[in-house]
Kinemage of the C-alpha trace (Angstrom):
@kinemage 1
@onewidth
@group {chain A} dominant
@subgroup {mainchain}
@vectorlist {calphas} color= white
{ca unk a 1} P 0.000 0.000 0.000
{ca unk a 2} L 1.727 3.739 -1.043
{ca unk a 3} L 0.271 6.461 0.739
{ca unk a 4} L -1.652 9.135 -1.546
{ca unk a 5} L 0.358 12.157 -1.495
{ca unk a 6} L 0.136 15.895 -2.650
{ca unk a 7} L 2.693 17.952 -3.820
{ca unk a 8} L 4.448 19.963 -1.152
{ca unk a 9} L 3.570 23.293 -3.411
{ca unk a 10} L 0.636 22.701 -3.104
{ca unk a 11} L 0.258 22.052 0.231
{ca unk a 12} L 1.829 25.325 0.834
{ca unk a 13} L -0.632 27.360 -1.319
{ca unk a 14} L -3.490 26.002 1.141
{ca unk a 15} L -1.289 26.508 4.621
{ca unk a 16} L -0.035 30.509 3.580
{ca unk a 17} L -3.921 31.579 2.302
{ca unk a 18} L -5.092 30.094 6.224
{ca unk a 19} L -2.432 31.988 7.533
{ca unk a 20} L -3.138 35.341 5.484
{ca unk a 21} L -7.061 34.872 6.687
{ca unk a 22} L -5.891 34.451 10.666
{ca unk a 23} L -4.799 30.954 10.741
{ca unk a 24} L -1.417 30.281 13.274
{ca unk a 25} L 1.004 27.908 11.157
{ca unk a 26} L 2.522 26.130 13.785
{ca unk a 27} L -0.959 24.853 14.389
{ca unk a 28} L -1.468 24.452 11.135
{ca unk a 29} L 1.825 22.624 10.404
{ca unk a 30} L 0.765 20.237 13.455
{ca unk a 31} L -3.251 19.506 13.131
{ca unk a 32} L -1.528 18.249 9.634
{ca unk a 33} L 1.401 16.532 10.662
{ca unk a 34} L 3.555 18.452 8.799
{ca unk a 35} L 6.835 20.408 9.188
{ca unk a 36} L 8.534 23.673 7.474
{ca unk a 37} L 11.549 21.716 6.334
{ca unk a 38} L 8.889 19.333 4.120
{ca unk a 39} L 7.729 22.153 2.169
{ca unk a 40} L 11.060 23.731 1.209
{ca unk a 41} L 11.168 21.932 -2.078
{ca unk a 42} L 8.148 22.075 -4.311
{ca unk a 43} L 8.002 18.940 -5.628
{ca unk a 44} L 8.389 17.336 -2.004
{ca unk a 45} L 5.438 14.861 -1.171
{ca unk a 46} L 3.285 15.179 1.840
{ca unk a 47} L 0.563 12.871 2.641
{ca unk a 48} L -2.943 13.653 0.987
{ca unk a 49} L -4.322 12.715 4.623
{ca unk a 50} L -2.140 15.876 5.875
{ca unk a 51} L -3.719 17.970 3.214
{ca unk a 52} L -7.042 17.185 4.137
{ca unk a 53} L -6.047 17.489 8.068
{ca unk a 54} L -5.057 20.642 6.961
{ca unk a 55} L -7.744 22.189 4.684
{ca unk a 56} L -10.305 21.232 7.952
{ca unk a 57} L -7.856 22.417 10.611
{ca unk a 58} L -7.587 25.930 8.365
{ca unk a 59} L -11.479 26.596 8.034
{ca unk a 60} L -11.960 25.624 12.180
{ca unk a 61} L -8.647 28.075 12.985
{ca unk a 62} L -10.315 30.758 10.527
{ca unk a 63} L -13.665 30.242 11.190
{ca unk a 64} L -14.713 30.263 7.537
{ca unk a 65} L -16.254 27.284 6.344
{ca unk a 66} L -16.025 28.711 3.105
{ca unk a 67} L -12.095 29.035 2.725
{ca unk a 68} L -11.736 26.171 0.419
{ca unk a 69} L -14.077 28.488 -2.274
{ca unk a 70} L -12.021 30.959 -1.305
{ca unk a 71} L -8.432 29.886 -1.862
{ca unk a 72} L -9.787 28.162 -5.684
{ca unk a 73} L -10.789 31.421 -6.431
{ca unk a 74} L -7.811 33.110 -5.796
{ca unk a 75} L -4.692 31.306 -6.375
{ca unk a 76} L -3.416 31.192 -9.539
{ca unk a 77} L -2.811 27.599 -10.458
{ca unk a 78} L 0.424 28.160 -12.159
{ca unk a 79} L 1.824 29.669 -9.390
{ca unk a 80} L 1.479 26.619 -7.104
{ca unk a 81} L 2.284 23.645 -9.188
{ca unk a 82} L 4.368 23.035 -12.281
{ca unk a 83} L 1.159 21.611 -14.132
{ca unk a 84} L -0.217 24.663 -13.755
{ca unk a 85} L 2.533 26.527 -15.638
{ca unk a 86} L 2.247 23.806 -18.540
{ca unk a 87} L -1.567 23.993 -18.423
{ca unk a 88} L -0.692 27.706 -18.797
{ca unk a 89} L 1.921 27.504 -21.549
{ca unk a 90} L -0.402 25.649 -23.810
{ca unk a 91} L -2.360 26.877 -27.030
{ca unk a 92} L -6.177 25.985 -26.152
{ca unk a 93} L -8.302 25.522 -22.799
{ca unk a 94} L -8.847 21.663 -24.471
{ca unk a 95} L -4.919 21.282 -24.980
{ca unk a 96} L -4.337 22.701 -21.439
{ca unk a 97} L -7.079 20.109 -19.725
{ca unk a 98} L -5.483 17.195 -21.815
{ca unk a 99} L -2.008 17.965 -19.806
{ca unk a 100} L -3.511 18.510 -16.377
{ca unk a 101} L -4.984 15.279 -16.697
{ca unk a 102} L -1.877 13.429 -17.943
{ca unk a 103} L 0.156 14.889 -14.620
{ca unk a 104} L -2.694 15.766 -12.158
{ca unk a 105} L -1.128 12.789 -9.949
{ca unk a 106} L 1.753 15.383 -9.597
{ca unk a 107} L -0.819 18.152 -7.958
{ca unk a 108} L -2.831 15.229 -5.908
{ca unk a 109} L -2.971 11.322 -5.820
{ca unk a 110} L -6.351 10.708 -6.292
{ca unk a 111} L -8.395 8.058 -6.717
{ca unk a 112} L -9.729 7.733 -9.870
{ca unk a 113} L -10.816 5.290 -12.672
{ca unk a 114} L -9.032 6.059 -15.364
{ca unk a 115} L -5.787 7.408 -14.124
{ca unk a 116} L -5.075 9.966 -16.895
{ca unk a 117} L -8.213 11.265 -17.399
{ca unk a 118} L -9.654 12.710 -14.278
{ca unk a 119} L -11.567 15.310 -15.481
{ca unk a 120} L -13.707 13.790 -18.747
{ca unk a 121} L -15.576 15.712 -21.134
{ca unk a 122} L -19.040 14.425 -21.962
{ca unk a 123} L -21.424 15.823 -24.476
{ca unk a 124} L -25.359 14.551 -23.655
{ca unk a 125} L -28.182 15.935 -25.450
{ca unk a 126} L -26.329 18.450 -26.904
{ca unk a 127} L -24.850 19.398 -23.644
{ca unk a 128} L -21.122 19.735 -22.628
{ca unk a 129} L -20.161 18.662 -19.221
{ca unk a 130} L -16.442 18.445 -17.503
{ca unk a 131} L -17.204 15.974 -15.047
{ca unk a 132} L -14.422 15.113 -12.300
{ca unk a 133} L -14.688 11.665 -11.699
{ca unk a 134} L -12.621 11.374 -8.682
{ca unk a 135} L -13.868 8.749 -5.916
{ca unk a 136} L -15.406 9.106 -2.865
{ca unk a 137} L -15.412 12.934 -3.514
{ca unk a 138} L -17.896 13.197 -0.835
{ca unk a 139} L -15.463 12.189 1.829
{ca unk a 140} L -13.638 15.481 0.735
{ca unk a 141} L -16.121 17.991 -0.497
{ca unk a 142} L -13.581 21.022 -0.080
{ca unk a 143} L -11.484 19.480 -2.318
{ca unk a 144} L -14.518 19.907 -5.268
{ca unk a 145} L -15.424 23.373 -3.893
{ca unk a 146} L -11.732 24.592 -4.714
{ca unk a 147} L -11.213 22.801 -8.202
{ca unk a 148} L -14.477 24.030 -9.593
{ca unk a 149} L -13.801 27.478 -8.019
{ca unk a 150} L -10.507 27.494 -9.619
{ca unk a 151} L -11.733 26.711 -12.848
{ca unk a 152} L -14.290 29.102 -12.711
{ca unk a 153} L -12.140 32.058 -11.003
{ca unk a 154} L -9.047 31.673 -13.701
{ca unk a 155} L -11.336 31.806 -16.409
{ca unk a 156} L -12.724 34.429 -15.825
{ca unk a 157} L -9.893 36.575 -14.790
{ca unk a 158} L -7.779 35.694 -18.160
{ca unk a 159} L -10.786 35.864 -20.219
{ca unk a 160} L -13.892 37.630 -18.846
{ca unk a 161} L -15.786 38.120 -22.178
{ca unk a 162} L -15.705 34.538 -22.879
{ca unk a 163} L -18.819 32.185 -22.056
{ca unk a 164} L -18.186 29.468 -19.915
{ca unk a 165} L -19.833 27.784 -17.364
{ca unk a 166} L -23.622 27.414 -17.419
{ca unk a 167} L -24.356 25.446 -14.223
{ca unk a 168} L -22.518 23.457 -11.301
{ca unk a 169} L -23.230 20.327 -9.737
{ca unk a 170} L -21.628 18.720 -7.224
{ca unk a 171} L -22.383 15.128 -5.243
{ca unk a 172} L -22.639 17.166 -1.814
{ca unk a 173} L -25.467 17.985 -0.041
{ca unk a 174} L -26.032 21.837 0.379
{ca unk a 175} L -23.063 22.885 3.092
{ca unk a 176} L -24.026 25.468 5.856
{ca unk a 177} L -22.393 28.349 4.144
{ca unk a 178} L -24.172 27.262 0.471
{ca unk a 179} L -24.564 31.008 0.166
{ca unk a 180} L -21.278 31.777 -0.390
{ca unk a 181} L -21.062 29.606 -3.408
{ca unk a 182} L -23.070 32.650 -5.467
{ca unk a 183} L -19.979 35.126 -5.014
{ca unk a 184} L -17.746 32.226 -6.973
{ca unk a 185} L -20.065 30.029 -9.012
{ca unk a 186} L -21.383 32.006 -12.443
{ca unk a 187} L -24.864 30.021 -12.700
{ca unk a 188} L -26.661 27.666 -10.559
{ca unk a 189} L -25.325 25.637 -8.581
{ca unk a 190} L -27.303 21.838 -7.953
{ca unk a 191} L -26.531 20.272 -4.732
{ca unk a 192} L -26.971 16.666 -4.202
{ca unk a 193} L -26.397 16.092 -8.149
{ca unk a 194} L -25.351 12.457 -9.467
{ca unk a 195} L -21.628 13.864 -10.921
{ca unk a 196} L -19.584 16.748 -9.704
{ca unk a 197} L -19.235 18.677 -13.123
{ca unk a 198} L -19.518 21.788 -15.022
{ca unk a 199} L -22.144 22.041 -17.874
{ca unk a 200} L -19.528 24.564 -19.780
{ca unk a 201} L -20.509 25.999 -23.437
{ca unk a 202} L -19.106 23.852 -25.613
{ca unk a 203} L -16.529 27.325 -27.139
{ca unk a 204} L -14.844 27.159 -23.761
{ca unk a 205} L -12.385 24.230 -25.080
{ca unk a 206} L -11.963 26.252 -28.356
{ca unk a 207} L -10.132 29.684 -26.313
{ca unk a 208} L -6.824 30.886 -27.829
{ca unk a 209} L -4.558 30.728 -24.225
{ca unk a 210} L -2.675 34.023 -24.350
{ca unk a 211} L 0.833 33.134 -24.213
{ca unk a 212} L 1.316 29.027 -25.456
{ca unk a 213} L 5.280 28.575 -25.951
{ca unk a 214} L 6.117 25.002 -26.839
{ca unk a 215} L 9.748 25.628 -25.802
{ca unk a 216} L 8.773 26.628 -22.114
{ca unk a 217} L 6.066 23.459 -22.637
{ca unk a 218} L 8.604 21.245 -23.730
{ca unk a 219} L 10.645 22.196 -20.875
{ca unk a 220} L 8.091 22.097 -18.182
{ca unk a 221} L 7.333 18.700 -19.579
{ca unk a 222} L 10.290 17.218 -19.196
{ca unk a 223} L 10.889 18.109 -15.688
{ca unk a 224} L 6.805 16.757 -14.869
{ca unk a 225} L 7.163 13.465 -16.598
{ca unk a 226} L 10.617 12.993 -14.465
{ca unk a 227} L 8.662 13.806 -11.259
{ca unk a 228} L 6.007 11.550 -12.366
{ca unk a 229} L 8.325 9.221 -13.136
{ca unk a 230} L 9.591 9.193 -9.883
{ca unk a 231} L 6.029 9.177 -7.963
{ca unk a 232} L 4.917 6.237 -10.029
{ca unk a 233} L 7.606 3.993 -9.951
{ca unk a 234} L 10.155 4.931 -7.942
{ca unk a 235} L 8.977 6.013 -4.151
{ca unk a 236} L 11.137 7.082 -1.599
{ca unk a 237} L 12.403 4.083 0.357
{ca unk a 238} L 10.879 6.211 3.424
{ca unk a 239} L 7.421 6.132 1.785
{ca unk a 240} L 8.067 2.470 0.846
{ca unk a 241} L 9.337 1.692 4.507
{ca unk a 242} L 6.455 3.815 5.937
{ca unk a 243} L 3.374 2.254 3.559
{ca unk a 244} L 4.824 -1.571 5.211
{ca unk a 245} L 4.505 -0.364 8.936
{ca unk a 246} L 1.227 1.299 8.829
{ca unk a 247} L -0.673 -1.950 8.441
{ca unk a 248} L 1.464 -3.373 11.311
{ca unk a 249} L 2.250 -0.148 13.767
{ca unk a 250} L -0.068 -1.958 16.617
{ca unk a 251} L 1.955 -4.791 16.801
{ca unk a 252} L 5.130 -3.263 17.756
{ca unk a 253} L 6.874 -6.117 16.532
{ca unk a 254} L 9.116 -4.577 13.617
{ca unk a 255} L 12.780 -4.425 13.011
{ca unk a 256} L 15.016 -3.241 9.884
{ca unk a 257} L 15.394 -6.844 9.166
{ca unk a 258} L 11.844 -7.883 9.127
{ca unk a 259} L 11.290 -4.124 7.309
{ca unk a 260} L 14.294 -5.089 4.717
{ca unk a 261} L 12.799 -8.861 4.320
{ca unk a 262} L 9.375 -7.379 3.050
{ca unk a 263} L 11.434 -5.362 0.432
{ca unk a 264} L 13.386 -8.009 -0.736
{ca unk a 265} L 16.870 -5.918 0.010
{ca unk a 266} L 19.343 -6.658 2.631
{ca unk a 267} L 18.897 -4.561 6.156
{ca unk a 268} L 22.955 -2.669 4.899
{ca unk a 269} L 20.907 -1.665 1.124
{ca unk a 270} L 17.575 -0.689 3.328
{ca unk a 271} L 20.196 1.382 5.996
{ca unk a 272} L 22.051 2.869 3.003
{ca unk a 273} L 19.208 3.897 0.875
{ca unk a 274} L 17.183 5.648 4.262
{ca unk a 275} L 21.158 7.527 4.954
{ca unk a 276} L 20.710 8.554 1.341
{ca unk a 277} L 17.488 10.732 2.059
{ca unk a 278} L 18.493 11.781 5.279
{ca unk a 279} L 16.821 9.639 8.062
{ca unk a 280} L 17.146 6.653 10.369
{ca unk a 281} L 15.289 3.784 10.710
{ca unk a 282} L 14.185 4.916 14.040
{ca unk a 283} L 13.555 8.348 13.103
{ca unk a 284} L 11.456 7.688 10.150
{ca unk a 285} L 9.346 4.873 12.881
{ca unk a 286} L 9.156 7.955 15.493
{ca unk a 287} L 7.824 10.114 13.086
{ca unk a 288} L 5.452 7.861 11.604
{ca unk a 289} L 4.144 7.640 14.766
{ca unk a 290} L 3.826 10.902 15.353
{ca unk a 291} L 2.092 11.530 11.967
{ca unk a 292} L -0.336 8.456 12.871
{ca unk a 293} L -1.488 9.693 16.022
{ca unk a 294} L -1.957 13.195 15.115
{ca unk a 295} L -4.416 11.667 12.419
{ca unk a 296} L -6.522 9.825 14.779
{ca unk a 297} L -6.751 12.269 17.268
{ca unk a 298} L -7.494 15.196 15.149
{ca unk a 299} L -10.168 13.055 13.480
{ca unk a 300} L -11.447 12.032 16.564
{ca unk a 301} L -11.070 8.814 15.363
{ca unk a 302} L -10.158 7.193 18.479
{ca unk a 303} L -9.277 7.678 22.332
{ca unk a 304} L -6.207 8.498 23.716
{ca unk a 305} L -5.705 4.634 24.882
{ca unk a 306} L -6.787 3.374 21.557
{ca unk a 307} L -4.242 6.060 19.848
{ca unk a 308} L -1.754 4.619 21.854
{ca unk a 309} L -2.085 1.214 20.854
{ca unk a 310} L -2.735 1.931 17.008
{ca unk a 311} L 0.727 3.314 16.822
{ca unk a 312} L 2.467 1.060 18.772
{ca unk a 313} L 2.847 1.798 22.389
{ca unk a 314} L 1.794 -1.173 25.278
{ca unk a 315} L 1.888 1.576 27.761
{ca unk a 316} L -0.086 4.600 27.655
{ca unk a 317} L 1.633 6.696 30.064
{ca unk a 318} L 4.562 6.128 27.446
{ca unk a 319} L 2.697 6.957 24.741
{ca unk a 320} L 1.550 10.406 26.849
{ca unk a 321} L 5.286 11.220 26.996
{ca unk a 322} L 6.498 11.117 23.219
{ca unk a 323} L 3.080 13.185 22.008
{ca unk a 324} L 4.217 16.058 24.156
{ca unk a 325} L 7.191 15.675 23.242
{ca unk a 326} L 6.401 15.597 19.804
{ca unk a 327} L 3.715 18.347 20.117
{ca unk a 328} L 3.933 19.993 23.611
{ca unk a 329} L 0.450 18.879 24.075
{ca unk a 330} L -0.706 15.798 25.910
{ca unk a 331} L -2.985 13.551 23.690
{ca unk a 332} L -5.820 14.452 25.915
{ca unk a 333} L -5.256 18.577 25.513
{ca unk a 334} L -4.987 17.994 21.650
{ca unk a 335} L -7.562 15.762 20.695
{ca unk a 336} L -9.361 18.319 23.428
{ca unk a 337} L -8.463 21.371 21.171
């Protein structure tokens, strides 16, 4: 099992708009699990459970439910991600959704059924819809309420005169704050809707982007399909190392050797190759740990006791101990706050 991830860039767009509207980082960085030093590089990884720790943890600490609307609408998408700037550096809206589909795993890992073609066009009754076809999206509504506000908002600033999008739907049923989708959404939004899509005029794939270069798209391109590259087939040992303990953390009962068996390498390769990006073997198990219980706690997904034994610990008193010294909370405090 590989953990879903998101792209560090991206993660950062979310965590500085929270803290522009009021949000503290530092609680931020740990509601998500997160630290500063993961988000130094772009094209890092950080776990898509983070992000969504984090999106939740940002509209609580801001009290605006409606943040995720918010940040679609105003972040420019090729200022957070490198598909954005090839998206950008294409000739037509149709050429630019073809290449956010073939890399969108590079924005977000997301669960979909075809893989390179998240975001479908489908024509019915003389209708055009872009229908995201993501899984499960109503386990992570925000996450539809900032793409289709981004593809509304970005539109619309590059190209104002242009027609585009007739009506919304999304899965969802109406949110509190349902309101506030008027000040983003151009036409009607349906709540409760069998696909989360965009009935868009059909001209909308047509537009003439403003500045394509194919030498600044070839470019781009290279450097995503390396990235992608990597994601796909070549994880980090860490996330390799960390996607074999998850299943297993209660136990307790795991070595480097029994770690290094499962991968099929010798414990010297699996101790080389975690030296290589920077950790130990008993780091990377600490702060897996960390990361694990921060998840069930801020989900309120299980007790303090029960925390302690998901990730490992026989003794909760123990367990009590490394959380505040991870945190400088006490599991009780945090899964309080």
């Amino acid at each position: 099992m590989n953990i879903a991830t998101v792209s560090a860039g991206y993660f950062s767009a979310h965590l500085e708009f929270a803290c522009a509207h009021g949000a503290n980082r530092e609680d931020l960085l740990t509601r998500a699990g997160a630290s500063a030093s993961q988000l130094e590089n772009p094209d890092n990884r950080i776990p898509l459970e983070g992000y969504i720790a984090l999106t939740r943890a940002a509209k609580e600490l801001t009290g605006d439910p409606a943040l995720p609307l918010k940040l679609g609408a105003n972040e420019n998408f090729n200022e957070i991600s490198v598909v954005g700037m090839m998206c950008y550096s294409a000739h037509t809206m149709a050429e630019g959704l073809n290449l956010l589909n073939r890399f969108g795993y590079l924005v977000a890992e997301l669960d979909v059924p075809e893989k390179d073609d998240r975001f479908q066009i489908v024509r019915e009754s003389g209708k055009t819809w872009m229908v995201d076809t993501r899984f499960n999206a109503n386990d992570f509504p925000e996450m539809t309420e900032e793409t289709w506000s981004r593809f509304v908002a970005e539109t619309k600033r590059t190209f104002p005169d242009e027609p585009h999008v007739i009506e919304v739907h999304v899965t969802h049923a109406a949110p509190a704050h349902a309101a506030e989708y008027e000040k983003f959404m151009p036409g009607p939004v349906v709540f409760g809707s069998d696909r989360n899509a965009l009935l868009i005029h059909e001209s909308w794939l047509d537009i003439q982007l403003l500045y394509p270069n194919v030498y600044i798209l070839g470019v781009l391109s290279e450097h995503a399909q390396k990235l992608l590259d990597e994601l796909q087939h070549g994880k980090t040992t860490r996330a390799q190392v960390e996607s074999l303990l998850i299943p297993v953390l209660h136990k307790g009962n795991y070595n480097m050797d029994t770690v290094a068996e499962q991968m099929n390498i010798s414990r010297q390769t699996l101790y080389r190759n975690l030296k290589a990006e920077e950790i130990n073997f008993e780091q990377l198990l600490d702060e897996l740990r960390e990361k694990m219980a921060i998840h069930y706690l801020n989900g309120q997904k299980a007790s303090v006791n029960e925390t302690a034994f998901l990730v490992g610990f026989a003794d909760p008193s123990s367990f009590s101990r490394a959380f505040k010294r991870w945190t400088g909370q006490t599991p009780g405090s945090f899964r309080k706050g």
